[in-house]
Every structure is written in structure tokens, then in C-alpha cells.
C-alpha positions, 0 to 999 in steps of 0.5 A, spaced: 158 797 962 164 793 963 161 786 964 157 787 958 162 790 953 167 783 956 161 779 954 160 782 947 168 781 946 168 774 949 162 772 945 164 775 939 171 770 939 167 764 939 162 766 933 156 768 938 153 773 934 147 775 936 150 775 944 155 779 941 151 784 937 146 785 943 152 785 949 156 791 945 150 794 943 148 795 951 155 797 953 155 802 947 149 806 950 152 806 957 160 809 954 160 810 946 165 804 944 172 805 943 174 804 936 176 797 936 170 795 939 166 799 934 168 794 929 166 789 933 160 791 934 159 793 925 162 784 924 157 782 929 151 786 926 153 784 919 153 776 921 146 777 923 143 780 917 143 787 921 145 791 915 143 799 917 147 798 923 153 795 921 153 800 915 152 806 922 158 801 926 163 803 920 160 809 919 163 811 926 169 807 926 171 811 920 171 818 924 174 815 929 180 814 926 179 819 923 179 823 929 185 819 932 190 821 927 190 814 924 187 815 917 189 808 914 185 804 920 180 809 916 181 807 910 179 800 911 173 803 914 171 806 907 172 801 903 168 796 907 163 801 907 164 803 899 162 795 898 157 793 902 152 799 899 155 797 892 153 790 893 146 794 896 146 797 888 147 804 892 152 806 887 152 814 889 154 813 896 158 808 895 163 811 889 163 817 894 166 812 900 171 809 895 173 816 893 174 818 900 178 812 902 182 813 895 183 821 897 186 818 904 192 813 900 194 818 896 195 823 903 199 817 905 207 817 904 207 810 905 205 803 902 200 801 905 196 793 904 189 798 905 192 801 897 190 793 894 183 793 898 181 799 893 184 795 887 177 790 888 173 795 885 177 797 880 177 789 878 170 789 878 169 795 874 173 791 869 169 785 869 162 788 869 165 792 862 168 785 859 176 788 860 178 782 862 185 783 861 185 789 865 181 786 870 186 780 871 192 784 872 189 789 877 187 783 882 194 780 879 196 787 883 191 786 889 194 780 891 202 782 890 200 787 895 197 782 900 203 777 899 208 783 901 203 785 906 201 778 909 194 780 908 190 773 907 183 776 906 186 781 900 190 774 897 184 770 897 179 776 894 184 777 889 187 770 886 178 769 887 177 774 882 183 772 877 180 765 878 173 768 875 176 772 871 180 766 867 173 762 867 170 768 863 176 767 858 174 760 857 180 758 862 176 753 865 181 749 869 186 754 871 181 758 873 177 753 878 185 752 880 186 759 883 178 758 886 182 752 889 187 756 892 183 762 895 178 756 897 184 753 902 185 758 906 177 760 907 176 752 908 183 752 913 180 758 918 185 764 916 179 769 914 175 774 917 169 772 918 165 776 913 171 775 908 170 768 908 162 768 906 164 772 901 168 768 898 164 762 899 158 764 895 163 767 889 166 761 889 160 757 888 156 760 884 163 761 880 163 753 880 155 753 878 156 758 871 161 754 868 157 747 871 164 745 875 158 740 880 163 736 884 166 742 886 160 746 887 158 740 891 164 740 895 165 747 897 157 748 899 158 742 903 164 745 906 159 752 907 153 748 910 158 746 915 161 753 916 154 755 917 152 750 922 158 752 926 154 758 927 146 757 929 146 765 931 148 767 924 143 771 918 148 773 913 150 767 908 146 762 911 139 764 905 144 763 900 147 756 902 140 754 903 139 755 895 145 752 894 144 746 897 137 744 894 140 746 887 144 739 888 140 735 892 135 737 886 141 734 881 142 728 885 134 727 885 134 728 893 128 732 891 122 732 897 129 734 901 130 740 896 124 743 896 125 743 905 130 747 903 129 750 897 122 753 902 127 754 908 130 759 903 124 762 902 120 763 909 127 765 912 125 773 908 118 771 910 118 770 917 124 776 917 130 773 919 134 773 914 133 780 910 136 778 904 131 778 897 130 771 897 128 770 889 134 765 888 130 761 893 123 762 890 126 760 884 128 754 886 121 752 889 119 752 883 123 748 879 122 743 884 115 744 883 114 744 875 119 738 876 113 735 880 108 737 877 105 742 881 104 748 875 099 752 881 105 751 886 110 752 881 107 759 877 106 761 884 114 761 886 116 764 878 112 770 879 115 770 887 121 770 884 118 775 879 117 780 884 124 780 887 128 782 880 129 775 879 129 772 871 124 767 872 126 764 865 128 758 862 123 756 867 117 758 866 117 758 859 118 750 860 111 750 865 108 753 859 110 748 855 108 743 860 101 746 860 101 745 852 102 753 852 107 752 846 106 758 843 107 762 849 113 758 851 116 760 845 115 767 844 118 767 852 124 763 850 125 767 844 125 774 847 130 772 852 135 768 848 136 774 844 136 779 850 142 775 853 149 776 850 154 772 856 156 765 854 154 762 860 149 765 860 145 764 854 148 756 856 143 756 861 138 758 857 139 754 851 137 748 852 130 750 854 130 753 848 131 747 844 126 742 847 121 748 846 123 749 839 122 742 838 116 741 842 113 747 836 115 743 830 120 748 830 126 744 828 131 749 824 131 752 830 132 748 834 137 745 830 142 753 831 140 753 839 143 747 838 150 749 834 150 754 838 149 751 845 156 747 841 160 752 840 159 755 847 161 747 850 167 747 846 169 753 850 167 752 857 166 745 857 168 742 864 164 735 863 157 737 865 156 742 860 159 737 855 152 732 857 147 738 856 149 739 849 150 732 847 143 731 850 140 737 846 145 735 840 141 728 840 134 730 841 135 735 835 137 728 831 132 724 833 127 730 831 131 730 824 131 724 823 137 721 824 137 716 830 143 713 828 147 719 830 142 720 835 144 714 839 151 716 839 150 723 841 145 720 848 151 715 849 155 721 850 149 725 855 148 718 859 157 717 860 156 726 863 149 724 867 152 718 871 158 721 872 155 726 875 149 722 879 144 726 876 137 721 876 133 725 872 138 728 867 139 721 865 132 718 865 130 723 861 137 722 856 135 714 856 127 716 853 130 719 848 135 713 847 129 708 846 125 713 841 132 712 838 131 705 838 124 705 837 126 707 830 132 703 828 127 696 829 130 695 836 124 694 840 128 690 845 132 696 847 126 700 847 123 697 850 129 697 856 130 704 856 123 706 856 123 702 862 128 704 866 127 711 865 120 710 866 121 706 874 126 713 875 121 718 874 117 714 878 121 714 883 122 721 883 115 723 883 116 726 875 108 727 873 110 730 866 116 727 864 111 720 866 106 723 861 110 726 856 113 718 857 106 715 855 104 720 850 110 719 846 110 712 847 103 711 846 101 708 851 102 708 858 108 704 861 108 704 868 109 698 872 102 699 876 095 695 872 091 702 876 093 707 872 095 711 878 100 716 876 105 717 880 103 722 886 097 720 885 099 713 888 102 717 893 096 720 895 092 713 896 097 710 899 097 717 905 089 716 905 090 709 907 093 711 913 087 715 916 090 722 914 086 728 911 087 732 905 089 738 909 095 734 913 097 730 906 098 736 903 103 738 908 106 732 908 107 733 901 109 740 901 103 741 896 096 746 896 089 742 899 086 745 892 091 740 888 090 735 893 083 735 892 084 734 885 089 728 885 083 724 890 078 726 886 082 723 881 084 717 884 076 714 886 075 716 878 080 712 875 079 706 881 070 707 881 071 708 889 066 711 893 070 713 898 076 714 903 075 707 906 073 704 900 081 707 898 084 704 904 081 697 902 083 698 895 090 700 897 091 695 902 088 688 898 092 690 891 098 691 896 099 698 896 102 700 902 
């Protein structure tokens, strides 16, 4: 016993988790574990996504405490315990544990740093009502009882929630400062484990509501490492991984947003990671909708679905892509209208705008926009200024007005590049060049469809590709075999001697759609066969 209870602590300091969970857990059935070994013991389970244990852990740590006389200890206990069944939606038992935890503080004659851990809740409390005020002030308390107490894990919890709270209010910059600070001490080693993943993911997905990118890239950089740091960890790890293919798939790092996007998804398949994977579903079907595969794409939307995820704007963009417009619509509709956060509703605007205006609904189109306006002048960090800029610019464009569309798009395009958003910025200089289609300039037209054209190529952008040629009229692509893009892909991998089944592996695609694009490919070339396209490819110097 005592040489597996030595192994468990020795693993646990370096961050061993599954070692310290299995060598605690055999000390644990010879002698119960001391106290201070059961909290051990509950990290370790909580690191490696074993959550009834780490729940049962606590559980027995808090009597134990209890028992010892040192009811504080216990009361930290039972606020833990409290959040991790709040954030499992188990309200009940979790009010019950926070009622327990705030009966033992009110026993107590003394301050104690545990009395700020239960203004957490409370400041949570707050924001789910929209008290922002009163949320603000009581994690403002939070944090003045973990300065007098030197608590680094209660300061960074608390001055984060401010920092969400100010960025709620429309206080974008001050807020993103206090997430700043919380993010030093996170970035510096000086949290607890779980404090700090904790930390990482709110400060994130704080960074992406309100579209501050070069941070949300910076602090999952930050993240990615932290979890490397740590190959036995579960817990945190799924989210980090959706994280990242959000950014890869804005910088147009797409068939490695997809690895990761999937990696996400097989984590909760194959049960390493317990966690509902939805966000991950999610984001496997935007990059599949964006790639033009809508079987795929569909597939994943009804995933995210099923594990209680909204799969709105994206799937009413799929139905437009379908050329399913009224359905896109009506979906669109339904959800705007059902969204009161501004952020939120930010997040949806946009869809709402290219679909309307896809229906030959320009009015409203045109109120989605002023909307989406009024939203940026409150929030507005950069990135969101571009997306309504853009949408200001198409509902221009649709109203007539190409000259004021110009200036609008010029407006997108500064926001995209600074962001080094490809896709953004082709699909912004499309636009530009219907504008100057419109104002006689087939000179500059003819420049900016190209050039949006060579990036949708490159990213493998089928739909955008076509929607190019249709509102073009006439196709624009560089190759005289009228191949789209994937399907040039695809001769190129048949040209190598590889079979359906193994391109479809390769490019993360079904063998059904695979089949599709082959067939395709020896209609448009009149080939009969896969060694007639591994001619074609190699004398028009495809390969």
C-alpha cells in the first residue's frame, strides 16, 4: 500500500494523471486514503474525464473533514462539489451542496477565503438573469477576499467573470484587459489544475463571443500546449481541440481543421473523452458544408443535433447551398426571432443576410443588416466590424447601390486581412468585383473575381466556386477541363494508382461521394477508365 500510495503522490506532482488516479485508487482499496490523499485522488479522476469518481472522491473528503473537526476544509469540498453537478445541469443536488457549504461559513466566527468561493455562484446567478451590476460587484467581492487571502485560484475565477461580465455590457476593451490579467497567472503555472482549464476554456470561448481572434488564437495556442504538456489528461482536451479547428478553419488551414474538428468527435466515440462532443460535430460540418460535402455536412448537423446543440446558422446555409431557399429561410427566420442576446443573435445575422438575400427578400435583408450594425457599434473589436461591413456591402450591392457598396467591402477586406482570414476575404472581393461590374470597370472585375476565384480554388471551395460561375456566368477557373476543384483533386489521387475507397480516406470524404466525383470526372473528360485519367492527368500536367 504504501509504495502505490508513494507512486500515486509522486505521479500526481508531475501531472501523471492516469498513473496517479490507478496508484491512488489500489492504495485506496487496501487503507482508505487519508484526507489529503483523497483530494488527490478526486484531481486525478477529474483530469481523466472520470467524473462519478472524482464527484464519490469529494464526496468522502468532505466527511472526512467533517468528521475531523475542520469544517472550512469541508466547505471547500462542497462548493466543488456544488459546481461540477451545476455544470453537469444538476441543479438540485447541487443547490443542496452550496446550501450545505454556505450553512458551515455562517457556523464559522472567523473570515475565511472559502466565504469568496461561494460568491462564484452567486455571480453567476447574476449574469444567467442579465444583473450585470449586481454580478459585477459580487465577483468584485470574490476577488477582494482572494487578494486579502492570496488565493490565486478565487482572484483569477473572479477578476475573469468581471472581465465576461464588462464584455457583456458592451465594455469590450476593459473587459478583455481583466481576462488578460486572469490569463498571466493561468499562463505563469500559479493554478490549480482544474482552476486553470477551467479558466482556459471561459476565457476563450469569452474571446470568440465577442470576435477578439488574435486573442482567442493566442490563448488557445497557449492551451494546445498546456495540454500537450500532459498526454494522460481527458478533461479540457475535446475542447481545446474544437477550439483550434475554429482557427485553422478561419486562416484557411482547412483539411487540418477537419483532422481536428474529427479528432474532437472520435475522442467521445471511441470513450475517451466523456464530454458531449456537439461543439465538435458542429464544426466538422461547417468545414464540410464549406468543402462542399452537404451528405457529410448534414450528417454532422444532425450529430450536433442530438447532443443538444443548435445547429443553426449552418445548416440553414446548407439548405441554401442546396438551393432549398425557402426551407433555409423559414429555419433562419425561426431562430433569429428566438434569440434575444446580442451576441448571440450577432452570430446568426449574417446567415440571415445572405439568405434573405438569396430569396429576393432584400427589406429584410436590409433590417437583419441594421441590426447586425447596431450590434457592432456596441461590440465591435475589429472582426465583428468586418462581418457587418461585408453584409452592409452585399445588401447594397442587392439594392442597387454599387458605389456605396465599394465602399462598404473596402471596409470588410482591411478587417479580413488583418485577421488573415482567406475565405472571408475571398468571398468579400466577389463581392467587389459584381460592384465593379456594375460601375463599367471590367478591368477591375475582371481582377477581383480572379483573384477570389484562385483562393476558392485553393481552399477547395466548391459552392463559393460555383455560386462564382453562376453569378458570373460563365465559369472562371484557370483549368480549360472544366474540373471543379475536388474533382481535379480527385484525378490527380486516381493518377497515382489509389482506389475510391483509399481517396476517400485521404480526403476525409464518403466512398459514395468519391464515386460521384469519378464519375463526373470521366463525363466532363469522355474517359473510359481509370488508366485513360491517369493519361489525361499526366499529359495535360496535372500532377
Amino acid at each position: 500500500m504504501a509504495r502505490e500510495l508513494e507512486r500515486g503522490r509522486k505521479s500526481y506532482k508531475r501531472h501523471a494523471w492516469a498513473d496517479a488516479y490507478q496508484a491512488l485508487s489500489l492504495a485506496d482499496k487496501v487503507v482508505p486514503l487519508a484526507v489529503e490523499d483523497l483530494e488527490l485522488l478526486a484531481m486525478s479522476a477529474y483530469m481523466i474525464a472520470r467524473d462519478d469518481d472524482y464527484l464519490r472522491a469529494l464526496d468522502r473528503a468532505y466527511h472526512a473533514y467533517l468528521d475531523a473537526g475542520e469544517s472550512v476544509r469541508a466547505v471547500r469540498c462542497a462548493f466543488w462539489l456544488g459546481l461540477r453537478l451545476l455544470f453537469r445541469g444538476e441543479t438540485g443536488r447541487a443547490t443542496g451542496w452550496l446550501a450545505r457549504a454556505k450553512r458551515l461559513i455562517e457556523c464559522e466566527e472567523r473570515d475565511c477565503v472559502e466565504a469568496g468561493y461561494l460568491l462564484l455562484p452567486v455571480v453567476q446567478q447574476h449574469i444567467d438573469a442579465g444583473e450585470w451590476e449586481a454580478a459585477y460587484a459580487a465577483a468584485g467581492n470574490a476577488a477582494e477576499i482572494g487578494d486579502r487571502f492570496g488565493e490565486a485560484d478565487l482572484i483569477a475565477c473572479a477578476r475573469h467573470l468581471q472581465g465576461l461580465v464588462l464584455m457583456q455590457q458592451g465594455q469590450v476593451e476593459q473587459g478583455l484587459r481583466l481576462l488578460d490579467e486572469a490569463m498571466l497567472a493561468v499562463t505563469a503555472g500559479e493554478l490549480s489544475p482544474l482552476v486553470t482549464g477551467l479558466i482556459y476554456c471561459s476565457v476563450i470561448d469569452g474571446c470568440q463571443q465577442v470576435y477578439a481572434v488574435d486573442r482567442a488564437r493566442e490563448w488557445t495556442t497557449a492551451l494546445a500546449r498546456w495540454c500537450e504538456a500532459q498526454p494522460e489528461m481527458v478533461s479540457f482536451t475535446g475542447k481545446c481541440l474544437v477550439h483550434r479547428a475554429e482557427i485553422m478553419q478561419l486562416h484557411g488551414a482547412w483539411p487540418e481543421a477537419l483532422v481536428e474538428a474529427r479528432r474532437g468527435c472520435e475522442r467521445f466515440e471511441k470513450g475517451i473523452d466523456p464530454q458531449r462532443p456537439a461543439s465538435a460535430f458542429y464544426q466538422l460540418a461547417e468545414i464540410h458544408r464549406l468543402q462542399g460535402d452537404f451528405t457529410a455536412a448534414e450528417e454532422a448537423y444532425r450529430s450536433a443535433s442530438r447532443w443538444g446543440w443548435e445547429p443553426q446558422p449552418g445548416l440553414a446555409l446548407l439548405r441554401m447551398a442546396q438551393g432549398r431557399v425557402e426551407i433555409a429561410a423559414g429555419a433562419i427566420r425561426r431562430v433569429v426571432s428566438a434569440t434575444t442576446d446580442p451576441l448571440q443573435l450577432a452570430r446568426l445575422l449574417p446567415a440571415c443576410v445572405d439568405i434573405m438575400l438569396d430569396a429576393g427578400e432584400i427589406e429584410d435583408a436590409h433590417a437583419a443588416c441594421q441590426t447586425l450594425k447596431e450590434i457592432t457599434d456596441r461590440f465591435d473589436t475589429g472582426l465583428l466590424g468586418a462581418i457587418a461591413a461585408h453584409a452592409q456591402g452585399a445588401v447594397e450591392l442587392a439594392e442597387g447601390d454599387a458605389q456605396a457598396a465599394l465602399g462598404s467591402l473596402r471596409r470588410a477586406l482591411q478587417g479580413w486581412e488583418q485577421v488573415k482570414a482567406p475565405y472571408m476575404t475571398a468571398r468579400t472581393r466577389l463581392l467587389v468585383g459584381l460592384a465593379c461590374r456594375a460601375l463599367a470597370d471590367e478591368e477591375g472585375a475582371s481582377l477581383e473575381l480572379d483573384a477570389a476565384c484562385a483562393v476558392f480554388e485553393q481552399l477547395g471551395a466548391v459552392p463559393d466556386l460555383a455560386r462564382l460561375e453562376s453569378l458570373t456566368k460563365g465559369p472562371l477557373s484557370a483549368h480549360p477541363h472544366g474540373l471543379t476543384p475536388r474533382e481535379l483533386q480527385v484525378l490527380r489521387l486516381i493518377a497515382t494508382g489509389r482506389t475510391n475507397k483509399v481517396i476517400a480516406a485521404e480526403l476525409f470524404l464518403s466512398q459514395r461521394t468519391v464515386d460521384r466525383h469519378v464519375s463526373n470526372i470521366f463525363t466532363k473528360l469522355t474517359l473510359p477508365s481509370r488508366a485513360a485519367a491517369t493519361a489525361y492527368a499526366y499529359e495535360h500536367k496535372l500532377i
